[in-house]
C-alpha positions as CSV (number, residue, x, y, z in Angstrom):
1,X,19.7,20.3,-8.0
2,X,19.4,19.9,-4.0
3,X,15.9,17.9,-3.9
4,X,13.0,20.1,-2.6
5,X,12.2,18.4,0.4
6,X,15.6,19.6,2.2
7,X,14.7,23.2,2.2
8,X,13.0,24.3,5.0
9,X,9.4,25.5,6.0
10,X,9.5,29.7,6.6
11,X,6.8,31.9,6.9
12,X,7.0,34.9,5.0
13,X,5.5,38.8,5.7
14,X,6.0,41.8,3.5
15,X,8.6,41.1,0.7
16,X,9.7,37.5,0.3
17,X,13.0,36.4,0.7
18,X,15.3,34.1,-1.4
19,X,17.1,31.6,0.4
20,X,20.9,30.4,-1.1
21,X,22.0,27.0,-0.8
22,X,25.5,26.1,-1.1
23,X,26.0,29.1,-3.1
24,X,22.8,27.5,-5.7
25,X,19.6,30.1,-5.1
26,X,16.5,28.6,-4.1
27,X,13.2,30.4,-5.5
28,X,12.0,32.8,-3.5
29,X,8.6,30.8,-2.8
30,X,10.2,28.3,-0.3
31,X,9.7,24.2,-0.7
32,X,7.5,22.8,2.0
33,X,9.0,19.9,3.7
34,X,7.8,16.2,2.9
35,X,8.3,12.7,4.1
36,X,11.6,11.4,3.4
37,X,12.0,8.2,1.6
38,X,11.7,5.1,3.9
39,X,14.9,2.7,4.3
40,X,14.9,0.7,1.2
41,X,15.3,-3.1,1.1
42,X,18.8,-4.9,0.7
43,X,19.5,-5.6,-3.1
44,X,19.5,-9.5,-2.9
45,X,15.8,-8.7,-2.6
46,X,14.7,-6.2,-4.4
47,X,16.6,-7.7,-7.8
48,X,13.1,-9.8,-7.1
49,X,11.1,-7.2,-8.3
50,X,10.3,-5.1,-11.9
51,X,11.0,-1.8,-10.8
52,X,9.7,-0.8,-14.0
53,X,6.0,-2.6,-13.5
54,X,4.6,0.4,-12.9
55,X,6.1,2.8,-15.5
56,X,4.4,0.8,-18.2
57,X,1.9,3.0,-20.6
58,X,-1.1,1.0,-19.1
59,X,-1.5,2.7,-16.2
60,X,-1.5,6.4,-18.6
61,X,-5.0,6.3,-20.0
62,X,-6.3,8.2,-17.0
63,X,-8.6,5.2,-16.0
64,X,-7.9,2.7,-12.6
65,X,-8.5,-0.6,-12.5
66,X,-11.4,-1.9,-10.3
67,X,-11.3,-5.4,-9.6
68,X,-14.2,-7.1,-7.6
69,X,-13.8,-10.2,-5.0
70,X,-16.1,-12.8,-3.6
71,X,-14.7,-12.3,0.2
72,X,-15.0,-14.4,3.4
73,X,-12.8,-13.2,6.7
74,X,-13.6,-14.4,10.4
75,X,-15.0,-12.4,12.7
76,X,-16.9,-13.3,15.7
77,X,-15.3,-16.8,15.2
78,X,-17.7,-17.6,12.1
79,X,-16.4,-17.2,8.7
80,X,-18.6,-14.0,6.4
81,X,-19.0,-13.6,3.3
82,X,-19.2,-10.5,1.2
83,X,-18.0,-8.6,-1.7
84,X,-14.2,-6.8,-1.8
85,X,-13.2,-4.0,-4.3
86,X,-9.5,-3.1,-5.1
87,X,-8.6,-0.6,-6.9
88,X,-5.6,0.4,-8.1
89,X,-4.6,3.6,-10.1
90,X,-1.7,6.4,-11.1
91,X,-2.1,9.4,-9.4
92,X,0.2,12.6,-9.2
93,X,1.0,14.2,-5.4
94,X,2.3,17.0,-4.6
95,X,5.0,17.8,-1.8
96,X,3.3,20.5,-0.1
97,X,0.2,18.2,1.4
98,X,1.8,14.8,0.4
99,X,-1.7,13.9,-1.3
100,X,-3.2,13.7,-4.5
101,X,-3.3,17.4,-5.9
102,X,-6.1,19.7,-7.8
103,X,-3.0,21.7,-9.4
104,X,-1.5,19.7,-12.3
105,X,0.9,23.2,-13.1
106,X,2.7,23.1,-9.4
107,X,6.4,22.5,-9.5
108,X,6.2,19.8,-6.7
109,X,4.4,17.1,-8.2
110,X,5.6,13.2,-8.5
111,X,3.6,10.3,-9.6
112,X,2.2,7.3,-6.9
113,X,0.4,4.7,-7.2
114,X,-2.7,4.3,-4.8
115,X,-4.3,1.2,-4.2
116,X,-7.7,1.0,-2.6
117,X,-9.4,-1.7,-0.3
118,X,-12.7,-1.2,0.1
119,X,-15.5,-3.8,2.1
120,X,-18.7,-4.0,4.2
121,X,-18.7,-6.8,6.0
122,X,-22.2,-8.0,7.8
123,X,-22.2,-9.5,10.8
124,X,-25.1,-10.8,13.1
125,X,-25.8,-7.8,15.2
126,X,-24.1,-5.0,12.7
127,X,-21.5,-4.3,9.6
128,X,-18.5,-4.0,9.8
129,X,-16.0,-1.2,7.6
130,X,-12.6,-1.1,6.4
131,X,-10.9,1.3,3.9
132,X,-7.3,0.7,3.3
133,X,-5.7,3.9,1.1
134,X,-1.8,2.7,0.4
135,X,0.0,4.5,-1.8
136,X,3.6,3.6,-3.7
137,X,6.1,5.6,-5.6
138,X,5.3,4.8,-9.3
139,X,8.9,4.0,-9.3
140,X,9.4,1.7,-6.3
141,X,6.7,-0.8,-6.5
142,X,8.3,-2.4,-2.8
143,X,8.4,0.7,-0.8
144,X,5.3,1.8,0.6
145,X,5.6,5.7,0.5
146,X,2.0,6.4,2.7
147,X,-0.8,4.6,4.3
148,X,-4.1,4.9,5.9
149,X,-6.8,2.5,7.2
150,X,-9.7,2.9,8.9
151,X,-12.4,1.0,10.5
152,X,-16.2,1.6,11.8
153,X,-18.8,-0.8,13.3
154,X,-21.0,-0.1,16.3
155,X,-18.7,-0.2,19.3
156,X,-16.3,2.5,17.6
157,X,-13.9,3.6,15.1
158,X,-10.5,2.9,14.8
159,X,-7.6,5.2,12.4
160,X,-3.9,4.5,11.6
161,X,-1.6,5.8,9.0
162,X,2.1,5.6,7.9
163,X,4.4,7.7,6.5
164,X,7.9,7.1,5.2
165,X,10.6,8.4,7.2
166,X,14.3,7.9,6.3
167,X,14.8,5.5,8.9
168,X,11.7,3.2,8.3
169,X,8.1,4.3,8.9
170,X,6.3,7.3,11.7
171,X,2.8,5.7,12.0
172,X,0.0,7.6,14.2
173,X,-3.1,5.9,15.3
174,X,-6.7,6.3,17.6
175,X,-8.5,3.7,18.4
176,X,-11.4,2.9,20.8
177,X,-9.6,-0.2,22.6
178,X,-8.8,0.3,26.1
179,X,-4.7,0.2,26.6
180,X,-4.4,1.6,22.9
181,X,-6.2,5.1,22.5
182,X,-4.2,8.0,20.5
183,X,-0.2,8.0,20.2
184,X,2.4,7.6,17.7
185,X,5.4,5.3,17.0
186,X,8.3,4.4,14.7
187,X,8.3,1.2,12.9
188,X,12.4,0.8,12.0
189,X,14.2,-0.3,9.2
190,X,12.6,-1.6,5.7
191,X,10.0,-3.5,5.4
192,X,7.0,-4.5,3.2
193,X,3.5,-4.7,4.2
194,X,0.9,-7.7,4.3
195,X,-2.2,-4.9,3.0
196,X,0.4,-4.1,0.3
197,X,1.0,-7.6,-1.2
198,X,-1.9,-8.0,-3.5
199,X,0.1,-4.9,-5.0
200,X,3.8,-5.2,-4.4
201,X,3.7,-9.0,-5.1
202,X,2.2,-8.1,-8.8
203,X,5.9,-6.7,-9.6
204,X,7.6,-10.3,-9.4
205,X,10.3,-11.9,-11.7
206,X,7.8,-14.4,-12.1
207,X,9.1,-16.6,-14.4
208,X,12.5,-16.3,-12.6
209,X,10.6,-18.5,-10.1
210,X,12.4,-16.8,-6.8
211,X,12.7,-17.7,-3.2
212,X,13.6,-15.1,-0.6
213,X,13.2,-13.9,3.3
214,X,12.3,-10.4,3.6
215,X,10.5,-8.0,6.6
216,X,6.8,-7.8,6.2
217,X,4.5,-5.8,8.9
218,X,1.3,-7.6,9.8
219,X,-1.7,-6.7,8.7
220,X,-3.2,-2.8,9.5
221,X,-6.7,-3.6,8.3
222,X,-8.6,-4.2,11.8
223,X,-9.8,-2.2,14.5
224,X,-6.9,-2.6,17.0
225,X,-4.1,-0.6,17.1
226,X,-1.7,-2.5,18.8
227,X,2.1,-2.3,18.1
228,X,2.4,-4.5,14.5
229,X,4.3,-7.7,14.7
230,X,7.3,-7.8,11.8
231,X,7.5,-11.2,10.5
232,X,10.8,-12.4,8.8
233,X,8.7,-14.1,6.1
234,X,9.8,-16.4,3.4
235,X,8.7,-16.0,-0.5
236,X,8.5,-18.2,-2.9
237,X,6.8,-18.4,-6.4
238,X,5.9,-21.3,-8.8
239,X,3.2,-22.3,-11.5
240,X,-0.5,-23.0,-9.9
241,X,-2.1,-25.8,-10.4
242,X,-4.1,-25.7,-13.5
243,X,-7.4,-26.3,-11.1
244,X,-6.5,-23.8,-9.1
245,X,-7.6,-20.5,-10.9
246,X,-9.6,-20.1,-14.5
247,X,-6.6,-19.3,-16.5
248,X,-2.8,-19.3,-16.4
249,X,-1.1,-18.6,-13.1
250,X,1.6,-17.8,-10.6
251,X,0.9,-18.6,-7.2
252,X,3.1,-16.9,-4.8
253,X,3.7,-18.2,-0.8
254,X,4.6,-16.1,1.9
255,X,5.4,-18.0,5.0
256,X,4.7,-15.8,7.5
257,X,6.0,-17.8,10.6
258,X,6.1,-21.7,10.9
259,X,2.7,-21.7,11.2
260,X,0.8,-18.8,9.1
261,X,1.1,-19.4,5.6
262,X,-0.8,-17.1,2.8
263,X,-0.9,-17.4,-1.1
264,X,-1.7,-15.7,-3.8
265,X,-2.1,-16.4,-7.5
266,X,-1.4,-14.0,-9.7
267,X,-2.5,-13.9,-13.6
268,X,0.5,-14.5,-15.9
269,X,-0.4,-12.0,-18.4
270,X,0.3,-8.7,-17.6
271,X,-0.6,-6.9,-15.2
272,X,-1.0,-9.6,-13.5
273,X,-3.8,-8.9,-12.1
274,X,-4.6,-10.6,-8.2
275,X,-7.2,-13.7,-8.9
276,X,-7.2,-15.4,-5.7
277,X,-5.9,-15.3,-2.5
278,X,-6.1,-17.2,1.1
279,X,-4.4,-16.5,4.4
280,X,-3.4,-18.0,7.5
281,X,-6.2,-16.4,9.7
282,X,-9.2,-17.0,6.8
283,X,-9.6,-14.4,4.7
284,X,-9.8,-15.3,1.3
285,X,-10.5,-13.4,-2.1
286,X,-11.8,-14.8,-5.4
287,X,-12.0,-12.6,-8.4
288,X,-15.3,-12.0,-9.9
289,X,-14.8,-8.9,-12.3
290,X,-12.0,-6.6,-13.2
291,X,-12.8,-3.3,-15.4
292,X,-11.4,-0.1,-15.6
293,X,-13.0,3.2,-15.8
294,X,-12.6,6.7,-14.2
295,X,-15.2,5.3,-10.9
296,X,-14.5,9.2,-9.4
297,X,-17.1,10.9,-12.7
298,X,-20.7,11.0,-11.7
C-alpha cells in the first residue's frame, strides 16, 4: 500500500474525485500530507537502543506516568530551586493535524509517545516558565518525530518547535530577543536531542554496558532562540555507585564537548524510570515521587 502521507492535499467541490496511483485507487476522501520521517541514525548506534521499549503492555492501561523532581537550574547566576514534573504517556495522532486526536475511528491514526516537562521556576524579581511537549514514534524510541517548547517570564515569551522532515528536522521559532525574532530553519541530518534524553536514554542496552559518539542538539528549553549548537557527544553506561541513588542503578554519561559533561542514572528495573540527573551548566533533578494516573480527568 503507497503510505498515506505521499498523496497529495486537493480541495474538493461538488462530487469528489478518486485519485489512481500507479494503477492502485486511492479513496476518494484524499490523505492530508504529514511530516516525513526525520533522517534516522546510522546502525552502529542505534543497535544501542530497545526499539521495542516502548511497545511493551505497560504503557496500554490508558494511564501516564508522572514523575516529580526536586530541581535546581542557574539563572541570574544563582542556582534555584524548585519542583519539576515529567510525564510521559502513549498517545495516538492522527495525520491530518499531526496531534493527538478526538477521533479514535479515523483511518490515519499511529501511536507516539509524548513526554512532558513541566516547571515554575522563582526568581528574585519574577517566575520563570517552561513547558517542553516532545513527542516519539512508539516505535522509534531515538527519533524525535515533533517538538514544542515554550517560555514566559516578565520581559517576554519565547516559542519553538520541530518537526521531522526526511532530511533532518524544519524548526520555526518567535522570540523576544533582539537579532532573533520570528523565522524558520533546517536542522540537517539525524540527530538526538538533549530535552529528549531523560526519555530516549531509558531505551538503553543497559546491561550491554555501551560506549558510542552520536549527534545531539543542545538544549531547546530557554528563552533564546538562537541557531542550536550540535554536539558530537560521547555515551557511555556503567553501574552507579551504590551511594549514588536509593536503589539499583545505571548511570549513563554524555560528554558533550571536552568540557560539558551530564549524567543520568537510570533505575534498573523496568521502565527504568529517570532518578537523578546533573549537567554541565547546573541543572539537576532528584526524584521525589513517580505515580501514574490519567492527570487529564477532573
Amino acid at each position: 500500500m503507497v503510505p498515506a502521507f505521499l498523496f497529495p492535499r486537493y480541495r474538493f467541490t461538488g462530487q469528489a474525485l478518486c485519485l489512481s496511483i500507479l494503477g492502485l485507487t486511492a479513496a476518494c476522501t484524499p490523505q492530508p500530507e504529514v511530516s516525513q520521517p526525520a533522517a534516522t541514525l546510522p546502525l552502529q548506534v542505534t543497535q544501542h537502543f530497545d526499539v521495542g521499549w516502548a511497545q511493551n503492555k505497560w504503557w496500554d492501561d490508558g494511564l501516564a506516568e508522572v514523575a516529580t523532581y526536586a530541581a535546581e537550574r542557574t539563572i541570574y547566576q544563582k542556582p534555584r530551586q524548585f519542583e519539576y514534573t515529567l510525564i510521559t504517556v502513549k498517545e495516538d495522532f492522527n495525520r491530518e493535524f499531526n496531534a493527538k486526536t478526538d477521533d479514535y475511528q479515523r483511518p490515519d491514526l499511529f501511536p507516539v509517545m509524548k513526554v512532558n516537562q513541566f516547571c515554575r521556576i522563582p526568581t528574585d524579581n519574577y517566575p520563570y516558565h517552561f513547558l517542553t511537549s516532545l513527542f516519539f514514534r512508539r516505535e522509534q524510541p531515538t527519533q524525535l518525530h515533533k517538538l514544542t517548547t515554550s517560555s514566559q517570564e516578565w520581559c517576554g515569551a519565547t516559542f519553538k518547535a520541530l518537526t521531522a522532515e526526511a532530511a533532518g528536522y524544519a524548526q520555526t521559532y518567535n522570540s523576544y530577543w533582539d537579532g532573533q525574532g520570528a523565522g524558520t530553519r533546517h536542522l540537517a541530518g539525524a540527530m538526538l536531542f538533549e530535552d529528549g534524553l531523560p526519555y530516549t536514554l531509558r531505551s538503553l542496552h543497559f546491561a550491554r554496558q555501551p560506549a558510542f559518539t552520536v549527534p545531539v542538539c543542545e538544549l531547546l528549553q530557554t528563552s533564546k532562540a538562537a541557531p542550536p549548537v550540535v554536539y558530537q557527544a560521547r555515551i557511555s553506561v556503567g553501574p552507579a555507585a551504590p551511594t549514588d541513588t536509593p536503589e539499583a542503578a545505571w548511570q549513563v554519561r554524555v560528554q558533550l564537548d571536552s568540557t560539558r559533561q551530564n549524567r543520568y542514572w537510570f533505575a534498573r528495573r523496568y521502565p527504568h524510570v529517570l532518578l537523578r540527573q546533573t549537567t554541565w551548566d547546573g541543572r539537576s533533578l532528584t526524584l521525589r515521587q513517580v505515580r501514574r494516573y490519567a492527570y487529564w480527568q477532573h
